[in-house]
C-alpha positions as CSV (number, residue, x, y, z in Angstrom):
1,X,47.3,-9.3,-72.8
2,X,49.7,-7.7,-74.8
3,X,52.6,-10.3,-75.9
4,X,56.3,-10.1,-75.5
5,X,59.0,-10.8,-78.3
6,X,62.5,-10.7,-77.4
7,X,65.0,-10.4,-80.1
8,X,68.4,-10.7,-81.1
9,X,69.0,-13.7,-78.7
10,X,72.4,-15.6,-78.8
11,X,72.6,-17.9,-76.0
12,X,71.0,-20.8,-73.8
13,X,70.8,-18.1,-70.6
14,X,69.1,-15.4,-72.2
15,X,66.8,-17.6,-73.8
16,X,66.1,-19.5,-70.6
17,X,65.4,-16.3,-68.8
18,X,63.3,-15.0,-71.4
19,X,61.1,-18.2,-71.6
20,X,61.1,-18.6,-67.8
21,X,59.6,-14.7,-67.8
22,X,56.7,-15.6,-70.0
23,X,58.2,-14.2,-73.6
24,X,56.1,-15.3,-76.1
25,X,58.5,-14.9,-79.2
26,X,62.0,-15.3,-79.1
27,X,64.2,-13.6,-82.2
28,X,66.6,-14.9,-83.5
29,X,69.0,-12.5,-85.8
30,X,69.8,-14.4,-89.3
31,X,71.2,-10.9,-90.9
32,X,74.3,-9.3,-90.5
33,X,74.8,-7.4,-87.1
34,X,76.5,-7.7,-84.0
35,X,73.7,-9.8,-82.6
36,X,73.8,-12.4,-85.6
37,X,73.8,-15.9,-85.6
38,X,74.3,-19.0,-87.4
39,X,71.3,-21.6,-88.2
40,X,73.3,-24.1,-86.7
41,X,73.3,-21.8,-83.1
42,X,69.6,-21.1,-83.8
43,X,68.7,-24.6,-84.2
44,X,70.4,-25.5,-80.5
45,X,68.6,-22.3,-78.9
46,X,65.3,-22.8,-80.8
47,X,65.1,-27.0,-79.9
48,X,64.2,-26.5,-76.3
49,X,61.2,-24.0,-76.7
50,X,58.0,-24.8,-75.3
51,X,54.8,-24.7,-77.5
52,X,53.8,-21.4,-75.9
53,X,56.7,-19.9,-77.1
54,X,57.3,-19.6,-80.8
55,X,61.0,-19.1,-82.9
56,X,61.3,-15.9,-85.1
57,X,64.0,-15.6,-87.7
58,X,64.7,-12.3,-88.4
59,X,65.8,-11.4,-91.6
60,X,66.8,-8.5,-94.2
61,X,66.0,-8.4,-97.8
62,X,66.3,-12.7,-97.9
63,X,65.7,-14.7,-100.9
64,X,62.2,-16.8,-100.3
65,X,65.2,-20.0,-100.7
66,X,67.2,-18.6,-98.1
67,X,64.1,-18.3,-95.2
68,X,62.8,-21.4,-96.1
69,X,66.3,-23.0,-95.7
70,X,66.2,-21.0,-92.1
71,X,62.3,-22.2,-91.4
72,X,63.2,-25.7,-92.0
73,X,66.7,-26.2,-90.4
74,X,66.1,-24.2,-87.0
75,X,62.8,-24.5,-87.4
76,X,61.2,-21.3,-87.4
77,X,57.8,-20.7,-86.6
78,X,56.9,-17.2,-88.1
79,X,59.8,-14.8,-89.8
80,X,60.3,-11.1,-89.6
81,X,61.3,-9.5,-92.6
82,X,63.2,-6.0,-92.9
83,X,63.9,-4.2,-95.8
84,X,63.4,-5.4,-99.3
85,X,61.1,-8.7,-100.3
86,X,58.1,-8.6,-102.9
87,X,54.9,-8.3,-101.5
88,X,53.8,-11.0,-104.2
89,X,56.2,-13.4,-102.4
90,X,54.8,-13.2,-99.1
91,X,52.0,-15.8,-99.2
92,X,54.6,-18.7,-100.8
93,X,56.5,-18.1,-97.2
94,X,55.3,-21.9,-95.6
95,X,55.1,-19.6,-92.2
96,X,53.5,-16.5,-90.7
97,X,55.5,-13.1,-91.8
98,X,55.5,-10.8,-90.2
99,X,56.3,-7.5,-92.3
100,X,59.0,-5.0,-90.4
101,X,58.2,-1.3,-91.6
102,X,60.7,1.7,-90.4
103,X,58.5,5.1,-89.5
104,X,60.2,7.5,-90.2
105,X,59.9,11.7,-91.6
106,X,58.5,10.1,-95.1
107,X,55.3,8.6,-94.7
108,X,55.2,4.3,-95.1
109,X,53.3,2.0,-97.0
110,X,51.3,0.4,-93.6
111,X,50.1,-2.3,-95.8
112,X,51.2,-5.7,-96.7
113,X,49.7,-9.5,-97.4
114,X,51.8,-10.4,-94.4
115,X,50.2,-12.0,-90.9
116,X,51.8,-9.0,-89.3
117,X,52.9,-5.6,-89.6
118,X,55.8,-4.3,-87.1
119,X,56.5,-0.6,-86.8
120,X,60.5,-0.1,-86.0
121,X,62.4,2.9,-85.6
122,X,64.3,4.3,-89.1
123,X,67.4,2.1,-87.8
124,X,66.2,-1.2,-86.3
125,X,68.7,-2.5,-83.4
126,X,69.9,1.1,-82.8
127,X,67.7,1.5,-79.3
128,X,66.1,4.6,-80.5
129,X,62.3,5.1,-80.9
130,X,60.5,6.7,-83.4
131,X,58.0,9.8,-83.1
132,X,54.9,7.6,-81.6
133,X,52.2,10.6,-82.6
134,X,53.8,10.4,-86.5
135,X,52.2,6.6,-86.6
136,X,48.3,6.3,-87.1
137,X,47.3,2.6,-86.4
138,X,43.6,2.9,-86.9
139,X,43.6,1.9,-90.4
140,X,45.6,-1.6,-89.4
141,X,43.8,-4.6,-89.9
142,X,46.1,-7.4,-89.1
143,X,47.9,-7.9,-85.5
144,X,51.4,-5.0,-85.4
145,X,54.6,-5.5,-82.7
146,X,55.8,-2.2,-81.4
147,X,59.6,-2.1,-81.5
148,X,62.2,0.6,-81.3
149,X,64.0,1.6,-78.1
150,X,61.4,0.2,-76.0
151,X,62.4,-0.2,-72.2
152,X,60.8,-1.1,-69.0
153,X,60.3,2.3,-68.2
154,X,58.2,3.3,-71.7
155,X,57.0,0.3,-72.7
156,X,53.4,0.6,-71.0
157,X,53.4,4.2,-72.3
158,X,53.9,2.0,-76.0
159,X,51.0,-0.1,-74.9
160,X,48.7,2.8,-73.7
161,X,49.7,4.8,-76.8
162,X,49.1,1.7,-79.9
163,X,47.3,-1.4,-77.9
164,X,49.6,-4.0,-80.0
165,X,49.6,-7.2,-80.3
166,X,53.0,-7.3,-79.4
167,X,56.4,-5.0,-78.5
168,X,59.5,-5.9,-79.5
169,X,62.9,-5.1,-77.6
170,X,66.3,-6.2,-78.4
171,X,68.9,-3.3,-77.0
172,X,66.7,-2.5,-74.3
173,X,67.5,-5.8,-72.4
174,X,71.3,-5.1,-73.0
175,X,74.1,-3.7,-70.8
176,X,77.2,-3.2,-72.9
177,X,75.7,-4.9,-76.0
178,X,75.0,-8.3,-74.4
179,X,72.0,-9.6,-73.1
180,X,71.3,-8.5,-69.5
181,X,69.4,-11.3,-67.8
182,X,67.6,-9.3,-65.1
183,X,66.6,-6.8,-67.8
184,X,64.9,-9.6,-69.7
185,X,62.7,-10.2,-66.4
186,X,61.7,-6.8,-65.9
187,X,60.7,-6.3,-68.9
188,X,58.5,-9.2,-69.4
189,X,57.0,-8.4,-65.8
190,X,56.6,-4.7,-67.3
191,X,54.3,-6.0,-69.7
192,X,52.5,-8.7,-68.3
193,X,51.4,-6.4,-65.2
């Protein structure tokens, strides 16, 4: 069964819903963007979870000092890392990484130390996918997310096309740039069915 992260959360509703739905990761945004938000707002969305659903920080191009502040105040139980880090830093993070990676025209590096790989469109958040038949998973040895403009209406053509490990939707549970509630639920039930 193909698991469910839902990212860029900001408050107790959304991440009620989500949990309620049967998400398995909830995101929370630690980098600058409309959806951001503080370790102190992380910490009083991320205390509730239930074992079966694990806390994501999601970062871009952090010190290893500033995600283990983040793992250790919230806490965090894996973080998701855009942009620039050293590879050579990866195994001092004290919890799963998993490695964001933006397909786009130039071809990317698809490997990394990290517990997990996740393929993104060139501009993560934006709600757009990228070109699905430009991405070649069958060299991939670790467990990937599929993120990028996913919806309920395309994300079992995602599943069909890569057979993840996850997908990964932030905008696509939005109306007007907040959380939509109901969108949450469909989506989850999307992919669980």
């Amino acid at each position: 069964m193909t698991k469910v992260k839902i990212c860029g959360l900001s408050s107790p509703e959304a991440v009620a819903t989500a949990v309620k739905s049967g998400a398995d990761f909830i995101g929370f945004v630690l980098a600058k963007s409309p959806r951001q938000v503080s370790l102190a707002q992380a910490h009083n969305l991320a205390k509730d979870l239930p074992a079966s659903t694990q806390a994501v920080g999601v970062f871009v191009s952090p010190s290893l000092a500033k995600l283990e502040e983040a793992i250790a105040q919230i806490p965090l139980d894996l973080v998701q890392i855009h942009g620039e880090f050293a590879e050579d830093l990866i195994p001092q993070v004290s919890v799963p990484v998993i490695r964001a990676i933006n397909i786009s025209q130039e071809p990317a590096s698809l490997s990394s130390q990290a517990a997990h790989l996740l393929f993104d469109a060139p501009l993560a958040g934006s709600g757009q996918t990228f070109d699905w038949q430009s991405l070649d998973t069958s060299q991939i040895k670790q467990p990937f997310f599929i993120a990028g403009g996913l919806t309920s209406q395309n994300v079992a053509q995602a599943i069909k096309t890569f057979e993840p490990y996850a997908v990964d939707v932030s905008s696509g549970v939005e109306t007007n740039g907040h959380k939509d509630l109901r969108k949450i639920k469909v989506f989850i039930e999307s992919v669980k069915r």
